[in-house]
MILUMKE-220630 format. One line per field, with one value per atom (N, C-alpha, C): residue number from 1; x, y, z; atom name; residue in one letter. Coordinates in steps of 0.001 Angstrom, whole numbers, m for minus. Layout:
# MILUMKE-220630
resi: NUM, ... $
east: X, ... $
north: Y, ... $
up: Z, ... $
name: CA, ... $
resn: A, ... $
This chain:
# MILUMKE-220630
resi: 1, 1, 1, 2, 2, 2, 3, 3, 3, 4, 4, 4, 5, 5, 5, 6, 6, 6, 7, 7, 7, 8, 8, 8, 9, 9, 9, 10, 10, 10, 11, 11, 11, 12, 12, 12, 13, 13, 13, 14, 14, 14, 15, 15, 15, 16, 16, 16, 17, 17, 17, 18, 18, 18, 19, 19, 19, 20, 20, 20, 21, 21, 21, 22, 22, 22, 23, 23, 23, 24, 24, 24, 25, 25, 25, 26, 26, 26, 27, 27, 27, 28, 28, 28, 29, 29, 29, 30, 30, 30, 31, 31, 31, 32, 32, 32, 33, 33, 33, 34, 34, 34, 35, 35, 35, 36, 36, 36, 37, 37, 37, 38, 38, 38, 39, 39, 39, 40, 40, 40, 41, 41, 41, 42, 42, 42, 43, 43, 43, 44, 44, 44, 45, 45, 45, 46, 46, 46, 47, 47, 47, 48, 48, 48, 49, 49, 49, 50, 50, 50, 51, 51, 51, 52, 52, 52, 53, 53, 53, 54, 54, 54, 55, 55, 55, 56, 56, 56, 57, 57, 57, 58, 58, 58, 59, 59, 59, 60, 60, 60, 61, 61, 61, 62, 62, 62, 63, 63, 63, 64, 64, 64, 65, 65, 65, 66, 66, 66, 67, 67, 67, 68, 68, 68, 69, 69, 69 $
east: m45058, m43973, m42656, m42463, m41210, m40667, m41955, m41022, m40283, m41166, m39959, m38877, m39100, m37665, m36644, m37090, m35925, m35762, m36546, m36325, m34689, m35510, m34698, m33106, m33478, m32012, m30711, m31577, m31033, m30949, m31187, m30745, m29505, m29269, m28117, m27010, m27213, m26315, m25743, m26613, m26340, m25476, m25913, m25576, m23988, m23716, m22516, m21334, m21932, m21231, m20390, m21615, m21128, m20141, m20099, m19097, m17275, m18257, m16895, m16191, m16791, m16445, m15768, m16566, m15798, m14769, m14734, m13388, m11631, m12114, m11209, m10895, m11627, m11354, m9693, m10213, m9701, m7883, m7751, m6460, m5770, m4142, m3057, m2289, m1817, m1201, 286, 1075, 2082, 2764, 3754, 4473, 5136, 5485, 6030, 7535, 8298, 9622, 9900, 8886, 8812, 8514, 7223, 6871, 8177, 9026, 10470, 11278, 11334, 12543, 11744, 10599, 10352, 9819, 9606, 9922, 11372, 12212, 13476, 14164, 13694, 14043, 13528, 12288, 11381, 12672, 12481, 13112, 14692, 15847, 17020, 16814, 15796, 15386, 15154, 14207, 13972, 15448, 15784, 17429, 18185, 18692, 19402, 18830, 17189, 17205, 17119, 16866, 16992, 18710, 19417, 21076, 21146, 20683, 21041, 19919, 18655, 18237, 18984, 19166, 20471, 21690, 22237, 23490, 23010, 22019, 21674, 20985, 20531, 20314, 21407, 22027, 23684, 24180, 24534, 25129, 24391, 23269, 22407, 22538, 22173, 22661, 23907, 25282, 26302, 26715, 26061, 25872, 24959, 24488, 23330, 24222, 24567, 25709, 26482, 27352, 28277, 28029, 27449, 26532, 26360, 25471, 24808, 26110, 27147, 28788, 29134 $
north: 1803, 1058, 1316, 1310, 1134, 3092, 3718, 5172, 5569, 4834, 4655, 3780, 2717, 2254, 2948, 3765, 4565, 5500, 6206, 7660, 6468, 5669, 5152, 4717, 4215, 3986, 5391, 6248, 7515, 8233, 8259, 8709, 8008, 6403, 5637, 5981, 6152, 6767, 7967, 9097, 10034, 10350, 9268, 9160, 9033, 7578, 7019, 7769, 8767, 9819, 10891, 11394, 12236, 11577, 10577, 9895, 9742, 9451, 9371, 10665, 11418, 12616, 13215, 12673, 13318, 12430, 10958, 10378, 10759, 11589, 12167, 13076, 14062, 15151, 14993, 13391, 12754, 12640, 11979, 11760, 13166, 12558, 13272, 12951, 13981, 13481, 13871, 13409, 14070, 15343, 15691, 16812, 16797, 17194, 16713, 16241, 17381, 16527, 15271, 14935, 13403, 12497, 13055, 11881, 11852, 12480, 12332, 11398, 11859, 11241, 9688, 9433, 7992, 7143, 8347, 8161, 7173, 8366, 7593, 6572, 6290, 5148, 3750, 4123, 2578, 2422, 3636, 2965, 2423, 3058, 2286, 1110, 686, m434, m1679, m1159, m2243, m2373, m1280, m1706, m2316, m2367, m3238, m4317, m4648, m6391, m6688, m5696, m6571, m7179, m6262, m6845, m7924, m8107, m8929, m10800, m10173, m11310, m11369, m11133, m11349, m12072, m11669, m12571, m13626, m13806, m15136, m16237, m15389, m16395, m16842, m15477, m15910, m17254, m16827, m17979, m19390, m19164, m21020, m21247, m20529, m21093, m21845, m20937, m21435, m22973, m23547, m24257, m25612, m24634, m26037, m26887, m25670, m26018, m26533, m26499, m27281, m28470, m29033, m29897, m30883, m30344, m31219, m31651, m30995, m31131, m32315 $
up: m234, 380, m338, m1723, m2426, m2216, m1865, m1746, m689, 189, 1807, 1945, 1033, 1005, 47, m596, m1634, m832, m79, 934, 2104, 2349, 3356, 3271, 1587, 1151, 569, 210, 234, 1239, 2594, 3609, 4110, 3791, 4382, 3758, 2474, 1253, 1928, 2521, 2803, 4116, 4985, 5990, 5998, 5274, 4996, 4736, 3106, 2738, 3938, 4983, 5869, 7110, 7078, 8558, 7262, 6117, 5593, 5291, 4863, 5176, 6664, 7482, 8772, 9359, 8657, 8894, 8107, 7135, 5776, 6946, 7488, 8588, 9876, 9987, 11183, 10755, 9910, 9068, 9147, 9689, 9646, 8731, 7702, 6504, 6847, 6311, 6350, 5689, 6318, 5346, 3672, 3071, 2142, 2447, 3447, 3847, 3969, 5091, 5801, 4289, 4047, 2141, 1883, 1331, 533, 860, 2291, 3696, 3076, 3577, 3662, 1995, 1372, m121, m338, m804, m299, 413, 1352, 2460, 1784, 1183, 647, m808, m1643, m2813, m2652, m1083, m1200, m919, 132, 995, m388, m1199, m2224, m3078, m3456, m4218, m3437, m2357, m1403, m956, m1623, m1361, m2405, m3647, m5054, m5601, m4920, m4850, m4189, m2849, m2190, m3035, m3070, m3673, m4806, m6019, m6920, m6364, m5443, m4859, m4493, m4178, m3513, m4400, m5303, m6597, m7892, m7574, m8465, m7848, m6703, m5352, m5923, m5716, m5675, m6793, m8086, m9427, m9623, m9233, m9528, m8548, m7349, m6620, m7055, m7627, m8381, m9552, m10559, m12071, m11321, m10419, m9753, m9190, m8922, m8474, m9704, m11175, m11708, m12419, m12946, m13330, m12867 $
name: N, CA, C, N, CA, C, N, CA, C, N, CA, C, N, CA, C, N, CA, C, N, CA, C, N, CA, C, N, CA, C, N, CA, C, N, CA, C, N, CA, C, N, CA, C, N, CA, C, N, CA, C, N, CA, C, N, CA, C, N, CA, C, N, CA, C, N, CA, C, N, CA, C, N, CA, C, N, CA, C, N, CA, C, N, CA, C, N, CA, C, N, CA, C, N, CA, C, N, CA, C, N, CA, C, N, CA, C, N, CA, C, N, CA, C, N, CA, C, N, CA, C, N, CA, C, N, CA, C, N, CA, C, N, CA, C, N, CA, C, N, CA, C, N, CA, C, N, CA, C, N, CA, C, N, CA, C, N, CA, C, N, CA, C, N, CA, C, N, CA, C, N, CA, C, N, CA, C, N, CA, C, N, CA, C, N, CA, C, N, CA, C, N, CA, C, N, CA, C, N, CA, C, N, CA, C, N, CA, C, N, CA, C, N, CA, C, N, CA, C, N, CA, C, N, CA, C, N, CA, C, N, CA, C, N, CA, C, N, CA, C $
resn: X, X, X, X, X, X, X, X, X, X, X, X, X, X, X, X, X, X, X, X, X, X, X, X, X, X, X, X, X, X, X, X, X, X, X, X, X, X, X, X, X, X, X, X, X, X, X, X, X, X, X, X, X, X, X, X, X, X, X, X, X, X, X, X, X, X, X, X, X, X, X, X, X, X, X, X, X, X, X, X, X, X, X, X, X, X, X, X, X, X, X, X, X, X, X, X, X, X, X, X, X, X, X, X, X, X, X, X, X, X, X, X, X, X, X, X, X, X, X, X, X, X, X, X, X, X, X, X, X, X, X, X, X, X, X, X, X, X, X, X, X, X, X, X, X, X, X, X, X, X, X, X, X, X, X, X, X, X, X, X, X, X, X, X, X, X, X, X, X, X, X, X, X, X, X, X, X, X, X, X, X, X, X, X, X, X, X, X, X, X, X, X, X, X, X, X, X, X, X, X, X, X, X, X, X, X, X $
């Protein structure tokens, strides 16, 4: 009994391996241009909300100190 369940569990193993394999197949990667292009795009995107969150926490700070004054 325990050798058919090890045959059995090493065939699922095996099985698994090969769909994942042929799902790696499936995937369209991109170019390296486009990576860059959208490389780029993410890192201005985060600097232009780390400014903007900064202003807006400068802003409420100085609103708050004004306030407790």
């Amino acid at each position: 009994m325990s050798e058919q369940t090890a045959v059995k569990k090493d065939s699922k193993k095996k099985g698994f391996f090969k769909q994942l394999k042929a799902e790696f197949k499936k995937i369209v990667w991109t170019d390296k241009k486009t990576l860059g292009k959208q490389t780029v795009a993410v890192i201005v995107i985060a600097a232009i909300m780390c400014v903007m969150i900064t202003l807006v926490d400068t802003g409420a700070l100085a609103v708050v100190q004004a306030l407790i004054k």
